[in-house]
Every structure is written in C-alpha cells, then in structure tokens.
C-alpha positions in Angstrom: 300.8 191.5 125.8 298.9 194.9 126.9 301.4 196.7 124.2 300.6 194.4 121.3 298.7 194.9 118.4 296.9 192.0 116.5 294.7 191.3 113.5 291.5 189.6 114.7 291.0 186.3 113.2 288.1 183.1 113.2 290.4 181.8 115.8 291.5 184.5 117.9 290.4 184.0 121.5 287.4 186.2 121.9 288.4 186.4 125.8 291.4 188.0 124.6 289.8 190.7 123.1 287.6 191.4 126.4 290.5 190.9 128.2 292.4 193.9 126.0 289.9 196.0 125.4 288.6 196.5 129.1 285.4 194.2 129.3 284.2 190.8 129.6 281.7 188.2 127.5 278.9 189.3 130.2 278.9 192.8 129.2 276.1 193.9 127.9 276.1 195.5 123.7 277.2 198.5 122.7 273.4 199.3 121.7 272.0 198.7 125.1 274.0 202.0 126.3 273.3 204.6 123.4 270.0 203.3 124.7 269.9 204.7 127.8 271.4 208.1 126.6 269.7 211.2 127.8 268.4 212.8 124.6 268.0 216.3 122.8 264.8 216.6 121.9 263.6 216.1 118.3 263.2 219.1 116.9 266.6 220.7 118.5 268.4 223.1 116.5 271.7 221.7 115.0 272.1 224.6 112.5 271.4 224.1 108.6 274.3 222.5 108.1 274.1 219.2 110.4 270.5 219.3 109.6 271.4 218.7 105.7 273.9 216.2 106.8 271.6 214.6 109.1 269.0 213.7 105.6 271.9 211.3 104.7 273.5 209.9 108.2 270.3 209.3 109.4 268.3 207.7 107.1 267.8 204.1 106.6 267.7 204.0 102.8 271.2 205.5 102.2 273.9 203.6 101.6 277.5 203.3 103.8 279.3 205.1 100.6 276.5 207.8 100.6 276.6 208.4 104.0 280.3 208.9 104.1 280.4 211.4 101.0 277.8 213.7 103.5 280.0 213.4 106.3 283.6 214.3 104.0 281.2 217.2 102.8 280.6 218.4 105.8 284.0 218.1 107.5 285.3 219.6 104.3 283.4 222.6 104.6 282.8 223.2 108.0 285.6 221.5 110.3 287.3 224.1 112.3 290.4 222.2 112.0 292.0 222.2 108.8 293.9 219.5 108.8 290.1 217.7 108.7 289.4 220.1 106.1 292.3 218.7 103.9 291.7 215.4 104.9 288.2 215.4 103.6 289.0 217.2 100.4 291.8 214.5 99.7 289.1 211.6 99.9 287.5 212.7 97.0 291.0 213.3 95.2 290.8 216.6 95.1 293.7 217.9 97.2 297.1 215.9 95.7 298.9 218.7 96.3 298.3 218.5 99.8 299.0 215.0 100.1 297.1 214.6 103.4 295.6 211.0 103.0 293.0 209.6 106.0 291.6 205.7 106.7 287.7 206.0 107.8 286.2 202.7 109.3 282.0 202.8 109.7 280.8 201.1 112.1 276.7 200.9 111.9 273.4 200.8 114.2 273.3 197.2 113.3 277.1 196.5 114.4 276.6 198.2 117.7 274.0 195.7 118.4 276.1 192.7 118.4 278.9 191.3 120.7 281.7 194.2 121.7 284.1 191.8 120.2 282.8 191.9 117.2 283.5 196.0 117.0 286.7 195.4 119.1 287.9 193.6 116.0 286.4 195.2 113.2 288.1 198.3 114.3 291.6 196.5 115.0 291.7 195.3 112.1 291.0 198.8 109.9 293.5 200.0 112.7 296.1 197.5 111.5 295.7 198.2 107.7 295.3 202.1 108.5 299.2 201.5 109.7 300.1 199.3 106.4 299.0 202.4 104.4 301.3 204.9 107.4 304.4 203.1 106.3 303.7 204.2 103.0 303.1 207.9 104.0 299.6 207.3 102.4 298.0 208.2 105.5 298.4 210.2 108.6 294.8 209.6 109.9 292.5 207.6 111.3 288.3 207.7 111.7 286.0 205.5 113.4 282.2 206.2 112.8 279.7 205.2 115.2 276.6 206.2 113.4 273.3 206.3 115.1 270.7 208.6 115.1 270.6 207.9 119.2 274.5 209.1 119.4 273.4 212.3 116.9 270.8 213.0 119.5 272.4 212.4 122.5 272.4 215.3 124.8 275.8 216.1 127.2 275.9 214.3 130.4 277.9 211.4 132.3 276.2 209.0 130.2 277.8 210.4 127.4 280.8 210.5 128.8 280.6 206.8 129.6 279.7 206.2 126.1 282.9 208.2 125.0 285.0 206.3 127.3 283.7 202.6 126.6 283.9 203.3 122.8 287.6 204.7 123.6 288.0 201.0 125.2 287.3 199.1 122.0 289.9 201.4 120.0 293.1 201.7 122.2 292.7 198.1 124.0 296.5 198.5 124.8 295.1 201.4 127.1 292.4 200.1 128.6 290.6 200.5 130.8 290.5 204.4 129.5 290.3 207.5 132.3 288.9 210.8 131.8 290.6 213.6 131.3 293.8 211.8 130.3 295.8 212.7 127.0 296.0 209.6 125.2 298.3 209.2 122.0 298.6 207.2 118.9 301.4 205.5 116.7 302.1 205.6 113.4 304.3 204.1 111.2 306.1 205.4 108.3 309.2 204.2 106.7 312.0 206.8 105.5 314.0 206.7 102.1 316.5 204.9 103.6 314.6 202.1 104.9 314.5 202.7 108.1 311.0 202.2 110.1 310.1 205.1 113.1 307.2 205.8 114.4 305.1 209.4 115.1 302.6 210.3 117.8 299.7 211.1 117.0 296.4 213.2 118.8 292.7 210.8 119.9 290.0 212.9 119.7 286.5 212.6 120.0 283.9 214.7 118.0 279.6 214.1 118.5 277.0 216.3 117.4 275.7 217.6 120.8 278.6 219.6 120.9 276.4 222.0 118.8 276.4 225.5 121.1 277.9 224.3 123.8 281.3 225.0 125.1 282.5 222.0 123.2 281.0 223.8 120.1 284.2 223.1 118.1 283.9 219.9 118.1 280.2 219.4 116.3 280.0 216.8 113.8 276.8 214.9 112.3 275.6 211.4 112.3 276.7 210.4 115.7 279.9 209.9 117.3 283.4 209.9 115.6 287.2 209.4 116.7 289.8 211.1 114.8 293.7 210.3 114.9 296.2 212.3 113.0 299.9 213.0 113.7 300.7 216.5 111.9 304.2 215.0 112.0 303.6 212.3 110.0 302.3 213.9 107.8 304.8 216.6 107.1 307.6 213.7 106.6 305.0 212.1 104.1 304.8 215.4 101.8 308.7 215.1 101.4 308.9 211.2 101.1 306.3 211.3 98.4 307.7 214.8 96.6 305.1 216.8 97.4 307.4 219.2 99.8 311.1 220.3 98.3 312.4 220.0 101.6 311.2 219.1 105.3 311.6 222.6 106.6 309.1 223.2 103.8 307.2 220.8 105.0 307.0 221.6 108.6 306.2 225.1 108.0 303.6 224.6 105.8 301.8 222.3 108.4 302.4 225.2 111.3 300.8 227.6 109.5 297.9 225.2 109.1 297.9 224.5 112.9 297.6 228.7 113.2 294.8 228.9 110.8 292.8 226.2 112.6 293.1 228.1 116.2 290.4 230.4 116.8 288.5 228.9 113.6 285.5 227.4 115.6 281.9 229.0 115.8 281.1 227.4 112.3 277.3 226.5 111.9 276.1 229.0 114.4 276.0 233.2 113.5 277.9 235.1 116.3 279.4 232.2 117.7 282.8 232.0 119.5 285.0 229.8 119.1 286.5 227.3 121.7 290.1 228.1 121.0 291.4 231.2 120.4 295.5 232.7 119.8 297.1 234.6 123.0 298.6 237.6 122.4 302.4 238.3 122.8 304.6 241.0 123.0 306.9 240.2 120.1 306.0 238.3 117.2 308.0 237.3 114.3 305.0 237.4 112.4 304.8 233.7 111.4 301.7 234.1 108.7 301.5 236.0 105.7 299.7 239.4 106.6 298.2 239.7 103.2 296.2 235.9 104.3 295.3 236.4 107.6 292.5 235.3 109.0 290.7 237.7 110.7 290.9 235.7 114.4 294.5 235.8 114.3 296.3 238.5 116.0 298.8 240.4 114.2 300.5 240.2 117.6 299.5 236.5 118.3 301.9 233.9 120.5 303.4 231.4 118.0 304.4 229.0 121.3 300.9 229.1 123.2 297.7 229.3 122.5 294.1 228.8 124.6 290.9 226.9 124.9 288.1 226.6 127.1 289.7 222.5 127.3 292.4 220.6 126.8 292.8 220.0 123.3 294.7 217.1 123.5 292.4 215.0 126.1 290.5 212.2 124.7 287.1 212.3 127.1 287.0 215.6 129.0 284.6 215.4 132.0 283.8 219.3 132.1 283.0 219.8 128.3 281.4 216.4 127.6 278.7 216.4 130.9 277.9 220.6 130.3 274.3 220.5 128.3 274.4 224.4 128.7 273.9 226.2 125.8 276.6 229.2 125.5 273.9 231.7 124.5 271.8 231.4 127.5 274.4 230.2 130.0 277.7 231.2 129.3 277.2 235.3 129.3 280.1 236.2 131.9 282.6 232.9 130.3 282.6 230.5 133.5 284.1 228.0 131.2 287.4 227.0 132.7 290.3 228.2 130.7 293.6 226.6 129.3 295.9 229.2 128.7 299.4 226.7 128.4 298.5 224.9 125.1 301.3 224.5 123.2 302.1 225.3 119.8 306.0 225.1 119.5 306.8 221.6 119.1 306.5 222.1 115.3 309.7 222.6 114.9 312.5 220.8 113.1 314.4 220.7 116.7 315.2 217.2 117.7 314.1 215.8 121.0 315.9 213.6 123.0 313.4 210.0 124.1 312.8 211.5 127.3 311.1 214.4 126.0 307.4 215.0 125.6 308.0 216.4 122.3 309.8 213.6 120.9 308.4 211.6 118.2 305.9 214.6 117.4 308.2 215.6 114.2 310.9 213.5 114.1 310.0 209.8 113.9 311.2 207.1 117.0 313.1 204.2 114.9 311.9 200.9 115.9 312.6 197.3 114.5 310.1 196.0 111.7 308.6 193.8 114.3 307.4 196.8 116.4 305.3 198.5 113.4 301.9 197.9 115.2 303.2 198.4 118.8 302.1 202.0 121.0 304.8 202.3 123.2 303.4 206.2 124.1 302.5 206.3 128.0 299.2 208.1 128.2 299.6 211.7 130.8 296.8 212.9 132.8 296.1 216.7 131.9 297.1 219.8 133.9 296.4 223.3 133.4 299.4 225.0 134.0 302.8 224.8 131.9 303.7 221.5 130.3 307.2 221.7 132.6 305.8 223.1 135.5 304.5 219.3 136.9 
C-alpha cells in the first residue's frame, strides 16, 4: 500500500490520506505553519525581476491564469536551468520544436487554509493525470505552486525547512515521512512504439523566493514556494516518439548539451552574482559543445562527467542551504559554503544499465506491466559528498 498511487475520490478514506502522506486529522493546516515563518522584511530587495513578478503573484485581484502566465514569464527568462526555460516557452506554444511539455497544479492561500487532505488530494490527483499525459510523451514535468505572499517572504531557517519538508509530505505520500538531505526521485510513465509501458526517474526539487542572494541563489523563484519534477530522460525518448528527434542519439545529445548550458548559468537577477554550480575543469576534453556557442561559464577545458555546486543538486530539502539567511555579498567573501565537487554528469548517455544500477531508468525506460503505471518503485538515497561508488 505505501507504493500505491490513487485518485482521491468523495469516498476515499480521508485517514488514508493522513495515513500516506505522513500526518493525521489532528494536525493542524497547512496555513497555520507559513504563519509562523520567520520573515524578510517588506521592503527586501528581490531584484527587478521577482519584484515585477511579484505585482501579479501577489495580488488579490489577479486571476489563477494571470498569475501563472507571470510565473512561465519569469521562469522563461530567467531560470538558470534550461530545461525550465524550455518548459515555460512550450506552455505558451511557442517551443514545438522542442517538444518539452510540463503539468503545473496551483494550489492557493485559500487552499492552504483548509484540511491537509484536501491538498494531499488535489495534488494526487493532478499527479495522476500529469502521468496519463507521460504515457503520451506529452509531458516530462511536473509543478506544484504553493502561492502565498507569506512563502514569497519567508526568510531561510528551520522553519522553512519544516515547511519544505511537510509540503514534500503531501506530494510523495509513498515516501513519507520525508528526511532532509535525502535524494528523492520520481516516476514517469511513457509508452514506446511498440506498446510497451517503462518508466523513467525523474529529479524533486524545491525552488522559493528567499533563495534570492543566498547560497541557494539558483534556485530563486517568485510567488512563494514551488516543486518541480522532470526526468531529462523522458523527455529525450518523447522527442523521438513524437518525431521531433530523427534518432535517439539525436535526442540524447541534444538534451546533454542542455544540461551543460544550464551548469554554471545561475547569478540571474542579481549584477556580479555567482552562480551556485559551476563546470570543473579536466585535462582532456572532447569538446562536447560547439565552440562557436559557448557560453561564456563553460570552460573550453570543462569535465563532461562531473561538475560542482555549493549543494547537492539532486536533494529535495537541503538543511545547509535552506536554514543559511546569509546574504553572499556580506557573508560569503572567502566561500565557506560547503562544496560538492562529485556531481555527475555522465549518465546521459545511450549506455544501458543493468536494474541494479543507479543509473538505470535515467535514459532508458524500466518496463513494467500496465497496472504499475502510477506506482514509484525508486528507493530514495541519502546524499554523500564524495563519489557516487565510493559508499
């Protein structure tokens, strides 16, 4: 049962969600947490950019479809990663030659204020028609908005981090009750041309506009809190299955050199500001990215394999980067961040894994029967900084 997906109904036993999704009827709404958040202080300095976003996201008039055209706008423009990037471009249909589609579920003030159950289910069931579109190779990701102006404002601390992971709790209920610092993954489904159903892993992350300047900079977003699921794998497979790619080693490539041009790519909104990731150097390099487009963060000699981050890129609620309120200008002169040198770039490959294998199901898909299509059978792994096969 902890495995097992479902699609809330009238008559679902509301002390099976609790159950699932790590809490019980006495617990106390959503709402009554942000509450308590420690917060920035009004007139904190976002940058232009989530300030502009903010007239929307934040303001009571606007409607849901308004408020989510300022958040694609932003993410479209000023997302480090550009797998977002695309993402946001292809909800307005402007990127079909991209093909990268993306399922965004809102969940309001209002909503936060009622029974957990009630956003346990509301996201379950976007969840379980975000996976009806997968098997299609509509979509390879997933986005759940929490939008409050108290989660805009909040300021980094435990109490955030608590938010993060009792949100994370209402998402992956076959996971719960969520830890920190763990690297939690998604499934999605897609079927192939010849029928057959398999399923991809996918990355949880967390974005949330306090992020702004710190060491978490990279992962700034307006409006309040938002998850964000995508499997780069699935999506590559989609761009052949729907014709977009010629060939899956087409495919493949053209979503590596996306993953390069995202690395190092953080700092937006603020002048001067670093980024949070960044490429190692190496002492050969086949020189993976055309020389002519290179971005100017990129190395000519840059790893292909590893890359590095002041976290782990992969975890879902980070302790270190989620409690630091420091502000990188004033605090962060000599780096004390800790750094994560082993991040790995080189399981975008066409190489198949065998089930044993982290890597497998990043690229090519685990087949499964029909009847496992919303099932997560990926085992969640707590972080370590130090080579993936060296623990």
């Amino acid at each position: 049962m902890a495995n097992t997906f479902f699609e809330p109904k009238e008559w679902f036993p509301m002390t099976l969600i609790s159950t699932l999704s790590g809490h019980d009827e006495t617990t106390k709404p959503l709402l009554d947490m942000i509450a308590e958040l420690p917060q920035l202080p009004d007139d904190f300095d976002f940058g232009d950019d989530i300030h502009t976003a903010h007239e929307v996201l934040l303001s009571d008039e606007a409607t849901e479809e308004e408020k989510r055209a300022a958040l694609f706008k932003f993410t479209s423009r000023r997302q480090p990663c550009l797998f977002g990037r695309l993402a946001s471009h292809a909800d307005k249909g402007e990127s079909a030659t991209k093909g990268l589609g993306i399922d965004l579920v809102w969940i309001h003030e209002w909503e936060m204020a009622l029974d957990r159950d009630y956003v346990t289910a509301k996201i379950q069931r976007a969840r379980r028609e975000w996976k009806d579109r997968a098997e299609r190779g509509e979509s390879s990701g997933f986005l759940i908005m929490f939008n409050s102006r108290k989660l805009a404002y909040a300021k980094p601390s435990k109490e955030l981090l608590d938010i993060c992971v009792e949100v994370s709790n209402l998402y992956l209920v076959e996971h719960a009750p969520i830890d920190v610092d763990v690297i939690y993954t998604e499934a999605v489904p897609l079927r192939r041309a010849d029928g057959q159903l398999t399923l991809f892993k996918a990355g949880c992350n967390i974005f949330y506009a306090g992020a702004h300047m710190t060491v978490n900079h990279d992962r700034r977003l307006p409006g309040g809190l938002m998850f964000s699921m995508n499997s780069p794998g699935h999506f590559a497979n989609s761009l052949v299955l729907r014709g977009i790619r010629e060939s899956f080693e087409d495919a493949v490539d053209f979503v590596r050199e996306t993953a390069f041009r995202s690395i190092g790519n953080g700092g937006i909104g603020c002048p001067h500001m670093p980024s949070a990731s960044w490429h190692n150097e190496a002492d050969d390099n086949s020189d993976m990215v055309d020389g002519r487009k290179r971005p100017h963060y990129i190395p000519d000699n840059f790893d292909p394999s590893r890359y590095s981050a002041v976290y782990h890129t992969d975890v879902l609620c980070p302790t270190a980067v989620t409690t630091d309120d420091r502000l990188i200008k004033e605090h962060y002169s000599e780096n004390d961040a800790e750094v994560w040198p082993y991040l790995i770039l080189d399981y975008i490959t066409t190489d198949v894994f065998p089930e044993d294998h982290v890597n497998h199901g990043l690229f090519h898909g685990h087949e499964i029967e029909d009847c496992g299509k919303y099932h997560n059978p990926w085992p969640a792994r707590v972080a370590h900084n130090k080579e993936l096969f060296e623990y």
